[in-house]
C-alpha positions in Angstrom: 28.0 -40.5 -14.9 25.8 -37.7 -13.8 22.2 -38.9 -14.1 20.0 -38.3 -17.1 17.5 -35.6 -15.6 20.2 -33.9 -13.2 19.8 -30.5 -13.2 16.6 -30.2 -15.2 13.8 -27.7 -13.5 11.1 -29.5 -11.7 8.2 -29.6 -14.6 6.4 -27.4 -12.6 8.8 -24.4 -13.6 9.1 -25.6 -16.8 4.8 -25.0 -17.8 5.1 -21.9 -15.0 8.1 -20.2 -17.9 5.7 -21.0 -21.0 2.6 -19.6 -19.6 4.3 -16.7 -18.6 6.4 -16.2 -21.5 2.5 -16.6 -23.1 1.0 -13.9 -21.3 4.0 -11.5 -21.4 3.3 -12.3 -25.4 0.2 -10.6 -25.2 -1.9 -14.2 -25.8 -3.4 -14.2 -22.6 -4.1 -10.6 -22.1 -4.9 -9.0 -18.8 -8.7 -9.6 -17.4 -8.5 -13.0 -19.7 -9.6 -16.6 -18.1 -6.2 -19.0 -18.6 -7.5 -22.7 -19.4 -8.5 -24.7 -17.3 -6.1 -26.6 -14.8 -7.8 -30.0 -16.6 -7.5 -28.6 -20.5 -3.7 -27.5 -19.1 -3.1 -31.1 -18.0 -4.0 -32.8 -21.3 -2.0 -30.0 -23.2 1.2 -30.4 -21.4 1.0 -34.3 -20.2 0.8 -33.4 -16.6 -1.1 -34.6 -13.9 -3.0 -31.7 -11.9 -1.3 -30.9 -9.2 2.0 -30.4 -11.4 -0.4 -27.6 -13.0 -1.9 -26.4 -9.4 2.0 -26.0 -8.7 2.8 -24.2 -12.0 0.0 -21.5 -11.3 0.7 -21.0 -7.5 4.4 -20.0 -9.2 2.7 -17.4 -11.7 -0.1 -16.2 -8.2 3.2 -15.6 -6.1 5.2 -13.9 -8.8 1.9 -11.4 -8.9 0.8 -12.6 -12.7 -2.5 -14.4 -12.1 -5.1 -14.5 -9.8 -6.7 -17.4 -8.4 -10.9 -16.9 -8.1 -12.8 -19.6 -6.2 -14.9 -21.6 -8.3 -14.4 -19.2 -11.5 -10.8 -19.8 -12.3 -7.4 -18.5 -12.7 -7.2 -15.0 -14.6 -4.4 -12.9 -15.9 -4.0 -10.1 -13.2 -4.9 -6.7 -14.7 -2.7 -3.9 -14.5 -5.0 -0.7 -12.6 -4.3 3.3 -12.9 -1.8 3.9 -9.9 -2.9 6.3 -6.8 0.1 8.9 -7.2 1.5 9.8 -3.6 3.7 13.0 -5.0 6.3 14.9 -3.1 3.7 18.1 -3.4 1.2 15.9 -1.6 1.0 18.8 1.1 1.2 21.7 -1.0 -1.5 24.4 0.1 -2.2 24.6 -3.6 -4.6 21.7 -2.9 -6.5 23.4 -0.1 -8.8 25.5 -2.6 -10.1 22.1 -3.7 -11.3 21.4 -0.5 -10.0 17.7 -1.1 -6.9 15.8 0.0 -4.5 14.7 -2.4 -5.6 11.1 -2.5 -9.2 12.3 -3.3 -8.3 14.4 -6.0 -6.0 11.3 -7.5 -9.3 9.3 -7.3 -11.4 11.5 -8.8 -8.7 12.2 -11.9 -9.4 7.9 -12.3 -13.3 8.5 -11.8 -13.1 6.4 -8.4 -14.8 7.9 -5.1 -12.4 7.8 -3.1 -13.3 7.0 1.1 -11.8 6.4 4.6 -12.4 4.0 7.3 -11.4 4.7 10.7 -10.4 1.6 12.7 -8.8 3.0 15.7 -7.9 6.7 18.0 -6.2 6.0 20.6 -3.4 7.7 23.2 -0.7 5.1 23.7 2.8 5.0 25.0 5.4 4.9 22.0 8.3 2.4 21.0 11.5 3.9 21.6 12.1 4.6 17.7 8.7 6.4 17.4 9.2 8.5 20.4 12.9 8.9 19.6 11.4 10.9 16.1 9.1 12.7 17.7 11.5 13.4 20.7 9.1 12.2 23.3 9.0 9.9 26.5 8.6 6.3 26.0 7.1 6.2 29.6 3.8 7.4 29.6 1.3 7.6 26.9 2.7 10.7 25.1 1.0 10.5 21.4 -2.0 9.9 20.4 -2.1 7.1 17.5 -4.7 7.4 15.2 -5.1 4.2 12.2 -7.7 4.5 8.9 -8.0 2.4 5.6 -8.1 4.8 2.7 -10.6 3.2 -0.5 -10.8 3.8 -3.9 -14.5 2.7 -5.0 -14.5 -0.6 -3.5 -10.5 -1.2 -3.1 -8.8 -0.6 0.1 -5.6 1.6 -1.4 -3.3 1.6 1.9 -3.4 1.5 5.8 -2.3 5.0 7.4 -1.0 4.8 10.5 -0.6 8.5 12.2 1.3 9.2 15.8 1.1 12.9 17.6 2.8 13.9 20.6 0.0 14.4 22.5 0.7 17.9 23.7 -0.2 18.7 20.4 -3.4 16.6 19.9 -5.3 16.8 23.5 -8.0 19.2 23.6 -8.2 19.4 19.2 -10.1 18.4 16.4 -7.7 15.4 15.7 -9.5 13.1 18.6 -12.6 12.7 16.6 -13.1 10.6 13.3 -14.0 13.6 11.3 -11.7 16.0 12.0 -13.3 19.4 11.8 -11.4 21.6 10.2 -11.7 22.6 6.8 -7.7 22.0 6.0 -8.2 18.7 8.1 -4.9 17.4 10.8 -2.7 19.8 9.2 -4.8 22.5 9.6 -5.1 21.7 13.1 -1.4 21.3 13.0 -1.0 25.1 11.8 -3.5 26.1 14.2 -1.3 24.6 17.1 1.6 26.2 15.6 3.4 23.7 13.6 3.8 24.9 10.2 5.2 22.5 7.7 8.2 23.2 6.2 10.2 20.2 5.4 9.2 16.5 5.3 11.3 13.2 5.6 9.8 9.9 3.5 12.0 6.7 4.1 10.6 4.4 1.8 10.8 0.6 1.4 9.3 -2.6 -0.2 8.4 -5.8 1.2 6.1 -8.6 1.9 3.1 -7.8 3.7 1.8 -9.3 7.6 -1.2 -11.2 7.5 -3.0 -8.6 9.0 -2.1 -6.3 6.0 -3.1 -8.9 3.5 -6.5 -9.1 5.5 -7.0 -4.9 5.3 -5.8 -4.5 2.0 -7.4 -8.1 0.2 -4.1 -8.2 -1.1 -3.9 -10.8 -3.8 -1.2 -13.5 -3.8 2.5 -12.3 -4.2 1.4 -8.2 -4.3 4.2 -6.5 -2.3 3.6 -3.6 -0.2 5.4 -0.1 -0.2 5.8 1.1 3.3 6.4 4.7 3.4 7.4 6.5 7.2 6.8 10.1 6.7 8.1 12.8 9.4 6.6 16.0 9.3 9.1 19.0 10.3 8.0 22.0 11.2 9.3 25.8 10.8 11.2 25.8 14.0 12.9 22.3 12.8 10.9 20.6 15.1 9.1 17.0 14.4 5.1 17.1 15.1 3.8 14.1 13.2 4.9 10.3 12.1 2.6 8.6 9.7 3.6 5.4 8.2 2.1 4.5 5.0 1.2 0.6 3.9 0.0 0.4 0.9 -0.4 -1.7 -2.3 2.3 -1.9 -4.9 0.0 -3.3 -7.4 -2.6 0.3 -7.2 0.1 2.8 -6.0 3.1 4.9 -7.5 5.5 7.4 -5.8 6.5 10.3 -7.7 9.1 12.8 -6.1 9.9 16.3 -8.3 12.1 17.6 -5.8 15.7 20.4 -6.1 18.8 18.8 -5.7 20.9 20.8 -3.4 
């Protein structure tokens, strides 16, 4: 006889589905304070760290977020940062402003950039096998920033030139001075873009990403690895894009050939 409570979800599961079946209801709407894990006890006959365990299920599925000494809230859905497939249109160049600055500024946020590291480094062979260079000297020059939005660090941008391009240019200093910024460095050098590979993908982010980023419990990232192809069908620039899934969108408008 197979025993009364055999195949039952733990209770934890069990308060985890009705507060989220509440909050996808609309009762608990988003920005809203969820009871307290003591008032959620005495509601649902549970000792507290049955409850603790039923919230850390809603934190890691990305529904609620966990506030020291304030309390658990509903996470609120933000306006999405739009990286588009025009991104590197010249139409945005009589703006004066990047794409992400102009997607800010549509949101009223002031958007910002923090420069944590330029550097010339040697390349892993995958890197230098994109940019067809050598693996055994320090052939690119590696450049990292945090891009904000207000307050919120949006994604981490990781850039990699072969250095043949980048030595003696604007693109070793933090501001890059040129008015079209790296790629109008790039054009000056030569390297016109023309076509662009993004390989996209979702996953769990590093530590050191959650630290960058003050990623909230069970927020995914979006990792995109852009290749930048010039006119002669030549690669001049990797950037790998980290960012969070919970303030960013992708949007591609592109001909299907």
């Amino acid at each position: 006889m197979p025993e009364p409570n055999e195949g039952r979800k733990p209770r934890s599961r069990e308060i985890a589905d009705e507060l989220r079946t509440a909050i996808e209801a609309g009762q608990y709407t988003p920005g809203v304070k969820l009871p307290s894990t003591r008032q959620l006890a005495v509601r649902y006959d549970a000792v507290r760290n049955t409850i603790d365990a039923a919230l850390g299920i809603l934190a890691q599925e990305g529904l609620v977020t966990k506030e020291h000494g304030r309390g658990v809230f509903v996470r609120e859905k933000r306006p999405l940062i739009r990286l588009g497939s025009d991104r590197y249109s010249p139409k945005y160049r009589e703006s004066g402003l990047s794409p992400f600055f102009i997607e800010c500024a549509k949101q009223g946020k002031s958007g910002r950039f923090q420069v944590l590291s330029i550097e010339r480094v040697k390349p892993e062979s995958d890197l230098a096998d994109r940019l067809k260079v050598s693996t055994k000297s320090k052939s690119v020059l590696r450049r990292e920033n945090v891009f904000y939005a207000d307050d919120d660090p949006v994604y981490r941008v990781t850039t990699w030139i072969p250095w043949s391009i980048a030595q003696g240019t604007g693109l070793l200093e933090e501001e890059v001075p040129h008015q079209y910024g790296i790629h109008g460095v790039f054009e000056d050098q030569g390297h016109v873009m023309t076509r662009i590979l993004d390989e996209v993908t979702a996953r769990m982010p590093t530590p050191t990403e959650v630290s960058y980023l003050r990623l909230p419990g069970g927020v995914p990232v979006i990792e995109v690895l852009h290749t930048s192809v010039d006119q002669e069908g030549e690669p001049y620039e990797v950037t790998k894009f980290v960012m969070r899934s919970d303030m960013n969108g992708l949007v591609y408008d592109v001909p299907v050939e």
